[in-house]
Backbone as a chain_set.jsonl record, in Angstrom:
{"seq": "XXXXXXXXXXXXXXXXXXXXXXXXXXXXXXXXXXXXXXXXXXXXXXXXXXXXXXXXXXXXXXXXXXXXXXXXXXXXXXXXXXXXXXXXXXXXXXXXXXXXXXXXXXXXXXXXXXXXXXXXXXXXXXXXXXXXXXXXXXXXXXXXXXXXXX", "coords": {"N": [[99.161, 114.657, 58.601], [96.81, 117.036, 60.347], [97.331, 119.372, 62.697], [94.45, 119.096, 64.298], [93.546, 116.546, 64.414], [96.753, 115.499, 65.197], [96.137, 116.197, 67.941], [93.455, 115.783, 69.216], [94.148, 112.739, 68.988], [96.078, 112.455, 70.671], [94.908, 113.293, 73.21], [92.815, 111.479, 73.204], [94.124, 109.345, 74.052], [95.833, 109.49, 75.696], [93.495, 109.946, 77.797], [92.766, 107.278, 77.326], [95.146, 105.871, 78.521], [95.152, 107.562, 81.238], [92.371, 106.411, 82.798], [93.127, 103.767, 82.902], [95.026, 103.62, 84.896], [93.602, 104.676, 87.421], [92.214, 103.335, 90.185], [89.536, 101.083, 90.801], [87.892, 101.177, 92.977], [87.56, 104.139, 93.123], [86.871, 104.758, 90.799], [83.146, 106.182, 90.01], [79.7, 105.146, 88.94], [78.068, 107.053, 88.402], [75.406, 106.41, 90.074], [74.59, 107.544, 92.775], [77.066, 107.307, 93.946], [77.908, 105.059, 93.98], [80.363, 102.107, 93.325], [81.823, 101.005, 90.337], [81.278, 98.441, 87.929], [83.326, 96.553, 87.681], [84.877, 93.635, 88.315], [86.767, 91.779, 90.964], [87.524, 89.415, 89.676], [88.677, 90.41, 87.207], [91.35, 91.269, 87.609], [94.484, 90.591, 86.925], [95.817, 89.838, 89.004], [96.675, 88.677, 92.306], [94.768, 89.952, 95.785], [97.356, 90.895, 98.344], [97.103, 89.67, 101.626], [100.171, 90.997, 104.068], [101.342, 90.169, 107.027], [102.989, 91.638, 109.4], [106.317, 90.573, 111.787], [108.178, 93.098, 113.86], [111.116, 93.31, 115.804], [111.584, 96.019, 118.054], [113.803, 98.314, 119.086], [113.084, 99.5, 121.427], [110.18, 100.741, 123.068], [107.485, 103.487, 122.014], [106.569, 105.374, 124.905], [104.361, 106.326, 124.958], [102.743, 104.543, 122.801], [100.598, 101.614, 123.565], [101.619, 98.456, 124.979], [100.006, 95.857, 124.011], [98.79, 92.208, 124.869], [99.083, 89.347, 123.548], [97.529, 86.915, 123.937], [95.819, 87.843, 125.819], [94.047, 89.8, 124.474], [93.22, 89.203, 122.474], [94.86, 88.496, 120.638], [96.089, 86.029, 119.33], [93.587, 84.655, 118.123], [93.695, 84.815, 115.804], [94.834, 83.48, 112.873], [96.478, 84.059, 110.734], [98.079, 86.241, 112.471], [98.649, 84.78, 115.142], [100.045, 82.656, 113.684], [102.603, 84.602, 112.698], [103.447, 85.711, 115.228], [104.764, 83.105, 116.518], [106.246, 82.064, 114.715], [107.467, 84.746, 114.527], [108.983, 84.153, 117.275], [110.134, 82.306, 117.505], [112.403, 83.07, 115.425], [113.548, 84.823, 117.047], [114.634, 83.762, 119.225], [116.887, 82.75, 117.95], [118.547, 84.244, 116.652], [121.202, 85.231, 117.129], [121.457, 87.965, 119.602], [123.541, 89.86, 120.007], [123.617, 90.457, 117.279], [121.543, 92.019, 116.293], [120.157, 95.275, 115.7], [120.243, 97.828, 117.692], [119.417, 100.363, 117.183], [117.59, 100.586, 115.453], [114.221, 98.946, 113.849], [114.024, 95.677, 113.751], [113.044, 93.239, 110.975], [111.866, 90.024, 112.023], [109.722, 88.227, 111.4], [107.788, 87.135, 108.689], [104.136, 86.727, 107.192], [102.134, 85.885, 104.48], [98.972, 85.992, 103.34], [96.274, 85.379, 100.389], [93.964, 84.89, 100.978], [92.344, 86.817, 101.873], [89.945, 89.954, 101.198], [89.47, 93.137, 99.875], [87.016, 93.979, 100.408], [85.946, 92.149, 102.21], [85.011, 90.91, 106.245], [86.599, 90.202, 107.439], [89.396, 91.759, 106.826], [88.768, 94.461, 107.105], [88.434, 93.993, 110.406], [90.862, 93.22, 111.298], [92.003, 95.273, 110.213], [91.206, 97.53, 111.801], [91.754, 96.52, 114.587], [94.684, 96.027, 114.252], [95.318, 98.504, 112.885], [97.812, 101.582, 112.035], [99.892, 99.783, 113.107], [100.513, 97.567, 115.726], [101.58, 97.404, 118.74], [102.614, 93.94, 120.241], [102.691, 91.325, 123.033], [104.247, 88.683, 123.304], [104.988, 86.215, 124.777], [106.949, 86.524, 126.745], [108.269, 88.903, 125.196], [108.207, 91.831, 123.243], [106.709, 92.945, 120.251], [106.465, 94.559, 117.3], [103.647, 94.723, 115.394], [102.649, 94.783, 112.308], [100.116, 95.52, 109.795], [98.758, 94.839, 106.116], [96.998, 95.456, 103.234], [97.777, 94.34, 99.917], [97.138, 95.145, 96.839], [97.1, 94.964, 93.563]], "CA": [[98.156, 114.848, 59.625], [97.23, 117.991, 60.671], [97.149, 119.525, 63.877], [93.701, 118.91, 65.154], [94.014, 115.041, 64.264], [97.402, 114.715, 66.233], [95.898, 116.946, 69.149], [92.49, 114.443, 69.003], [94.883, 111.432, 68.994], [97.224, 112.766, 71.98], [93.772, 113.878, 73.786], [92.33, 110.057, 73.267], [95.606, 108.204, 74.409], [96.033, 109.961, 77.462], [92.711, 109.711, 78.486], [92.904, 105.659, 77.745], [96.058, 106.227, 80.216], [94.522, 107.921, 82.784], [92.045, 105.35, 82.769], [93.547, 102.64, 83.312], [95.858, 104.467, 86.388], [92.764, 104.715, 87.991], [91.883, 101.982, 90.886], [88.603, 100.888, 90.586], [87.453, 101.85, 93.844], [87.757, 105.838, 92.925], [85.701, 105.049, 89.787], [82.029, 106.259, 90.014], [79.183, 104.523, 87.835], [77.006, 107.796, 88.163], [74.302, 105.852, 90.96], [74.645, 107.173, 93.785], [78.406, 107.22, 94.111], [78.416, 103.441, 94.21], [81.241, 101.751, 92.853], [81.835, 100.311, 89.135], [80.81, 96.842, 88.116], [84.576, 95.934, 87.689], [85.093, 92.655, 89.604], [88.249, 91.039, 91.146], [87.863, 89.095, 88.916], [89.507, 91.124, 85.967], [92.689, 91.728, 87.663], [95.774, 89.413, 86.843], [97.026, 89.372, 90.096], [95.221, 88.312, 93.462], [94.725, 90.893, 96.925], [97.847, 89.402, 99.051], [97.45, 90.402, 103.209], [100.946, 90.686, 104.803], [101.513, 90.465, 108.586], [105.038, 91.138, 109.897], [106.567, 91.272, 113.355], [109.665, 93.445, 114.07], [111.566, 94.01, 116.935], [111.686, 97.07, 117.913], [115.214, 98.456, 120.652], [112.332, 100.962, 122.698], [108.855, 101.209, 122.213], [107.591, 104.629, 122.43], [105.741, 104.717, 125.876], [102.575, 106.875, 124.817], [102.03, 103.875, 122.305], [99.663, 100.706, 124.744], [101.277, 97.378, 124.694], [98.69, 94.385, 124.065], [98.812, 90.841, 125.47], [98.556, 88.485, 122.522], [96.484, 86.193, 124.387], [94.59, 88.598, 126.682], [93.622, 90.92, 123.994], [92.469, 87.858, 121.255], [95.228, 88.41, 119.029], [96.061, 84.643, 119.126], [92.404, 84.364, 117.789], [93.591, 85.183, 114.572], [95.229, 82.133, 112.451], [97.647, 84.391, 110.763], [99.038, 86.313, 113.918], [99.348, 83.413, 115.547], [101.545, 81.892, 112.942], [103.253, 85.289, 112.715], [103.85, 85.386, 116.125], [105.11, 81.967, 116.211], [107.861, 82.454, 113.538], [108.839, 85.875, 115.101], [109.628, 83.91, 118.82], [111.37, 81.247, 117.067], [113.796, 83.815, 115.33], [114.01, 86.111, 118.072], [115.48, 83.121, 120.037], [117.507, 81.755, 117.116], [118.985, 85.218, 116.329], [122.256, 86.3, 118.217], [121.233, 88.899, 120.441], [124.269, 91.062, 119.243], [123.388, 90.719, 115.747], [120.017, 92.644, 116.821], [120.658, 96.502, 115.158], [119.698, 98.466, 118.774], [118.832, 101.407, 116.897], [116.332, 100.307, 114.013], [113.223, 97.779, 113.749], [114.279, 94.686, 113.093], [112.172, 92.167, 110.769], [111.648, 88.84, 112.235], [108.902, 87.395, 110.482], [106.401, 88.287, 107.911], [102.957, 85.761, 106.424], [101.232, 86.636, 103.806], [97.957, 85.117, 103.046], [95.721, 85.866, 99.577], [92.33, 84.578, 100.879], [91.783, 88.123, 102.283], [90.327, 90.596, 100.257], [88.785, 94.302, 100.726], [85.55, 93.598, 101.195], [86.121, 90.854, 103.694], [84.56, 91.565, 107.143], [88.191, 89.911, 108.229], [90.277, 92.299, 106.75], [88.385, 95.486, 108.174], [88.35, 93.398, 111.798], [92.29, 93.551, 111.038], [92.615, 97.083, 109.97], [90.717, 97.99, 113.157], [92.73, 95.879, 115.678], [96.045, 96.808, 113.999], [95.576, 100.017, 112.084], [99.386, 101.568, 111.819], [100.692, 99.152, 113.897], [100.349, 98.228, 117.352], [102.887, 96.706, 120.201], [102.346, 92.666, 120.911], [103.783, 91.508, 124.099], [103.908, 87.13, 123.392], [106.344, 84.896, 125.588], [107.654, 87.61, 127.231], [109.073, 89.624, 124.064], [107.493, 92.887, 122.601], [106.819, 93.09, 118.857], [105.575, 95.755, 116.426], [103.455, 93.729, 113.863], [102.134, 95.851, 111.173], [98.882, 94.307, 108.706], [98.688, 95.878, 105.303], [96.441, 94.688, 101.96], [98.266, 94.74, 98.641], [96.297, 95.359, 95.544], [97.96, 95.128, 91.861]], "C": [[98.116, 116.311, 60.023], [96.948, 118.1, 61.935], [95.65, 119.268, 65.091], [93.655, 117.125, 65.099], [95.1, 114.808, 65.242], [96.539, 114.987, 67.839], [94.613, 116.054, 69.827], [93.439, 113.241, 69.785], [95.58, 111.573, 69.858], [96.152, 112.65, 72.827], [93.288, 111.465, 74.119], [93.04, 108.911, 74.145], [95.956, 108.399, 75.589], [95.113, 109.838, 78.526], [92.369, 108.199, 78.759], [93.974, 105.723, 78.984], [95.767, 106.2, 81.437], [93.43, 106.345, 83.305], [91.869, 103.955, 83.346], [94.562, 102.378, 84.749], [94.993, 104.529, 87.386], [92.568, 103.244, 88.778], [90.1, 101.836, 90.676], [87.7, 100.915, 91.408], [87.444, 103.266, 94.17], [86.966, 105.815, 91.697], [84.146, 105.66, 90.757], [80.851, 106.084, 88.677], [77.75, 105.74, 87.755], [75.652, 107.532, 89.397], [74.432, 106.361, 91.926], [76.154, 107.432, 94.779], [78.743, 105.957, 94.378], [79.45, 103.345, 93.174], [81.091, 101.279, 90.931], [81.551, 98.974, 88.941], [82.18, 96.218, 88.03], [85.078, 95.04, 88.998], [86.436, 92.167, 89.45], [88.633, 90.214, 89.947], [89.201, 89.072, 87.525], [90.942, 91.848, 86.085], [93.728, 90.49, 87.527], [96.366, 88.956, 87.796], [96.213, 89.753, 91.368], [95.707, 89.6, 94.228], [95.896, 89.894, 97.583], [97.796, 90.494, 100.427], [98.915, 89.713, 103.645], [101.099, 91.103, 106.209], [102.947, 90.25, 108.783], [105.364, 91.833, 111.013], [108.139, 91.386, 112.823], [109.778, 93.454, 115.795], [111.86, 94.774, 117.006], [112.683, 97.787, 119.307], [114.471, 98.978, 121.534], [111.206, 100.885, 121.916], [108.46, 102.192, 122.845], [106.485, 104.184, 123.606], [104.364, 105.112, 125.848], [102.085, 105.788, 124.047], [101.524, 102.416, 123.447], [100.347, 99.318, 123.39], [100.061, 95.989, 124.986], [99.278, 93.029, 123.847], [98.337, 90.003, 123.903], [97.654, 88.122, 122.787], [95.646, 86.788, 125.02], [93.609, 89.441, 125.668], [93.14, 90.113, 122.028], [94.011, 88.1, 120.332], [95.812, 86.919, 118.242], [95.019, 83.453, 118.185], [92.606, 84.065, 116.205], [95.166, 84.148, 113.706], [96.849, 83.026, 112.265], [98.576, 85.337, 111.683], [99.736, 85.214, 114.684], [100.533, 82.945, 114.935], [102.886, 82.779, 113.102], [104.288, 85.033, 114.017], [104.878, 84.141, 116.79], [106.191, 81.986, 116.014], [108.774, 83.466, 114.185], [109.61, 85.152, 116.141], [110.542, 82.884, 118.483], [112.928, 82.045, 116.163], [114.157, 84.149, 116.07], [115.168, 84.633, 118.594], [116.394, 82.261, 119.437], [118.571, 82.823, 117.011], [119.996, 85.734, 117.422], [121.706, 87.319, 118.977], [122.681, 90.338, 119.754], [124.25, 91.476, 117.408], [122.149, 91.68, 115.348], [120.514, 94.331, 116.893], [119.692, 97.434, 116.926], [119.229, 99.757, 118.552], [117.995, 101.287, 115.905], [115.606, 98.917, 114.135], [114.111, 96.447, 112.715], [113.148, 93.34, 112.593], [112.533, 90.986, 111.695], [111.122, 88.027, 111.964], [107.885, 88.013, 109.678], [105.043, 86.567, 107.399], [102.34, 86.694, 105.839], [100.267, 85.66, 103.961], [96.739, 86.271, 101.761], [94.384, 85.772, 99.628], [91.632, 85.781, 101.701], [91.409, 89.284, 101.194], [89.74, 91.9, 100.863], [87.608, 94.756, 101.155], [84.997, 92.947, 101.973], [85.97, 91.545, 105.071], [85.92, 91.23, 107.908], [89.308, 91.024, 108.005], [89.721, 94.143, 107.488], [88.317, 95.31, 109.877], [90.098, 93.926, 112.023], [92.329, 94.769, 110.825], [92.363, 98.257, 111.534], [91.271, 97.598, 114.265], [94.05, 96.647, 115.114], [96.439, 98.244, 113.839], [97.084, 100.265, 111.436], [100.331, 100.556, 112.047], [100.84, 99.61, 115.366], [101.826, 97.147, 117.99], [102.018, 95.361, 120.707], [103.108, 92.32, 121.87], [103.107, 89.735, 123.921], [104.868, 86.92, 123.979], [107.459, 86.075, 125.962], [108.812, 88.878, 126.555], [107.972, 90.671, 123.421], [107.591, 92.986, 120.922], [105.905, 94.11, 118.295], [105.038, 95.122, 115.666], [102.738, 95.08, 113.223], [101.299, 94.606, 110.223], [98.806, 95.417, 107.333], [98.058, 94.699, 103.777], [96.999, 95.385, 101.081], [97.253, 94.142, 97.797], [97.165, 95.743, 94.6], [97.094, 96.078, 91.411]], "O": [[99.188, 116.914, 60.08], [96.374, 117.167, 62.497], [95.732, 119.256, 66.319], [93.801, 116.616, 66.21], [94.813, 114.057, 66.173], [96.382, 114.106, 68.685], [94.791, 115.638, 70.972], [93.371, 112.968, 70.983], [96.03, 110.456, 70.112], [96.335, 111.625, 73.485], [93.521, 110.635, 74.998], [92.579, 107.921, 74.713], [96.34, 107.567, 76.412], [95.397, 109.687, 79.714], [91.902, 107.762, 79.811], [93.664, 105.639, 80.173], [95.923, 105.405, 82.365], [93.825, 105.447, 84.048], [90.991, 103.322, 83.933], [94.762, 101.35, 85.397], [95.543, 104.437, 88.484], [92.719, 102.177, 88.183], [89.558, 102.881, 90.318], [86.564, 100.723, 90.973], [87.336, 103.636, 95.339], [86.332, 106.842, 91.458], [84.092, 105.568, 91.983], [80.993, 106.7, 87.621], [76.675, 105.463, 87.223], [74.922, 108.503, 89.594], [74.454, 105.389, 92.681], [76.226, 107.672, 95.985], [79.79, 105.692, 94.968], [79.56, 104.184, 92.28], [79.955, 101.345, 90.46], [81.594, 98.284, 89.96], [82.12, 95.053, 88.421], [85.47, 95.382, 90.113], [87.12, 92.081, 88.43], [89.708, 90.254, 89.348], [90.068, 88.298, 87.117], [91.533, 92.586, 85.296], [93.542, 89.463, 88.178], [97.186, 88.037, 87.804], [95.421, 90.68, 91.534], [96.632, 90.295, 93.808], [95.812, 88.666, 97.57], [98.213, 91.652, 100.448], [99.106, 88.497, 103.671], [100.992, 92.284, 106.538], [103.744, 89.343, 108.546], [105.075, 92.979, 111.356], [108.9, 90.72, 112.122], [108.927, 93.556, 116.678], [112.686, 95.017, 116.126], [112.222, 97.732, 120.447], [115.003, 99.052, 122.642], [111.077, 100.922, 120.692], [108.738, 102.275, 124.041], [105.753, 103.196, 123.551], [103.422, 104.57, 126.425], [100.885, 105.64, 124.281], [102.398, 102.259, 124.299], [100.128, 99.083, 122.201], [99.555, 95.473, 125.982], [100.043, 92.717, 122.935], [97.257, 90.203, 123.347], [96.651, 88.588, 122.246], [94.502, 86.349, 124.896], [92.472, 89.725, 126.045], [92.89, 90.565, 120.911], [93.965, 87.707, 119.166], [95.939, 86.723, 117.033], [95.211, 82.311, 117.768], [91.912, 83.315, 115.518], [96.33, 84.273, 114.085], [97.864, 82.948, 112.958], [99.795, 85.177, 111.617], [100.917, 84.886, 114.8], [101.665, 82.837, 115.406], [103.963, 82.296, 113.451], [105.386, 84.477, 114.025], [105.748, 84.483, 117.591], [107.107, 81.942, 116.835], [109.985, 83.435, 114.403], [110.826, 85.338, 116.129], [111.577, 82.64, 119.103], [114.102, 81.685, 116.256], [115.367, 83.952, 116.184], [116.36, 84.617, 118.287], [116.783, 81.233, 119.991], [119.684, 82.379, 117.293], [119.705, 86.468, 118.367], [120.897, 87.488, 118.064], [122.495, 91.426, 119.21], [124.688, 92.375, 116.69], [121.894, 92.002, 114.188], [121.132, 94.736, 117.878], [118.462, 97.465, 116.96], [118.678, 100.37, 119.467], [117.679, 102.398, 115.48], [116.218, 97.898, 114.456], [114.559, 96.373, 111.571], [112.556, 92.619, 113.396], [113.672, 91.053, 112.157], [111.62, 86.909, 112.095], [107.282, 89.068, 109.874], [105.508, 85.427, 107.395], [102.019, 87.825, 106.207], [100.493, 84.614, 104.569], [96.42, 87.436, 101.997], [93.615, 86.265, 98.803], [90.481, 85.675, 102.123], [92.266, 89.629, 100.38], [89.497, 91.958, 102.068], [87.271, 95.612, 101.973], [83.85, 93.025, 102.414], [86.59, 92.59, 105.265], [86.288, 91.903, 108.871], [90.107, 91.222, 108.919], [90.417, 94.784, 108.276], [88.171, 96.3, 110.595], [90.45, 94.836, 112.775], [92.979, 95.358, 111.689], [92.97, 99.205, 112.034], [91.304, 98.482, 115.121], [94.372, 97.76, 115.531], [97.343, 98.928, 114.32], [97.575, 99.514, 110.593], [101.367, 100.402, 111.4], [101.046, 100.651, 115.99], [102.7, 96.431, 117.501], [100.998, 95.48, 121.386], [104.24, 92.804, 121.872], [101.957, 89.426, 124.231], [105.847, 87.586, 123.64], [108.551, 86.32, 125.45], [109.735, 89.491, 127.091], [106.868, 90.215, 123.121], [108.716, 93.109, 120.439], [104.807, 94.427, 118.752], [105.848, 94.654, 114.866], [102.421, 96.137, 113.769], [101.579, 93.43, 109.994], [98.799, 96.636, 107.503], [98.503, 93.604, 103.431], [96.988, 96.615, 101.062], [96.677, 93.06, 97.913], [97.915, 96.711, 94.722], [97.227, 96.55, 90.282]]}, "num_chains": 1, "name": "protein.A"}
């Protein structure tokens, strides 16, 4: 082979690579800057949303705790459950076993019937964002919401 053949064939292989590294929401189909026709479909492995409450030893005080129930977050099937699960560890969980200097998990739900075009999961990204401060049954929790994509 000579050198412009391998250099070709390195050139080709890398660019299949790249390619495929690429998410399919950073493609552009030339229109407009609209997206690619590549549907969920064609991925092997579903969108999964996880919600998970920690406890947290101090919450900082510039961040605003919110009322589960005053502030809807009860509204929402999987908080709720979350919520739920965390108050039943919290009160299952030694109290000295509870690390006073680092977030401690307590519960997490996933659920896969969320995806990123769902007017639910932008409702969620907008209520939560980073993560906000829940205050249920008289216990403070950090939940954090986050969509995984394969």
């Amino acid at each position: 082979m000579n050198r412009r053949t391998v250099l070709a064939s390195t050139i080709g292989i890398m660019g299949g690579i790249a390619g495929c590294l690429t998410s399919p929401e950073n493609n552009q189909d030339g229109q407009g800057g609209s997206q690619n026709s590549v549907t969920d479909e064609s991925h092997d492995c579903p969108e999964i949303a996880y919600f998970q409450a920690y406890l947290h030893p101090e919450h900082p005080h510039e961040r605003e705790v919110y009322d589960a129930e005053d502030d809807d977050f009860m509204s929402y099937d999987n908080i709720s459950e979350l919520l739920s699960k965390a108050g039943e560890e919290y009160s299952e969980e030694p109290q000295d076993e509870i690390d006073e200097n680092s977030p401690t998990l307590l519960a997490q739900v996933s659920d896969n019937s969320i995806s990123r075009g769902d007017e639910l999961n932008e409702e969620l990204n907008q209520k939560i964002g980073d993560g906000v401060y829940v205050e249920h049954e008289d216990v403070v929790y950090f939940i954090e919401y986050r969509l995984e994509v394969c």
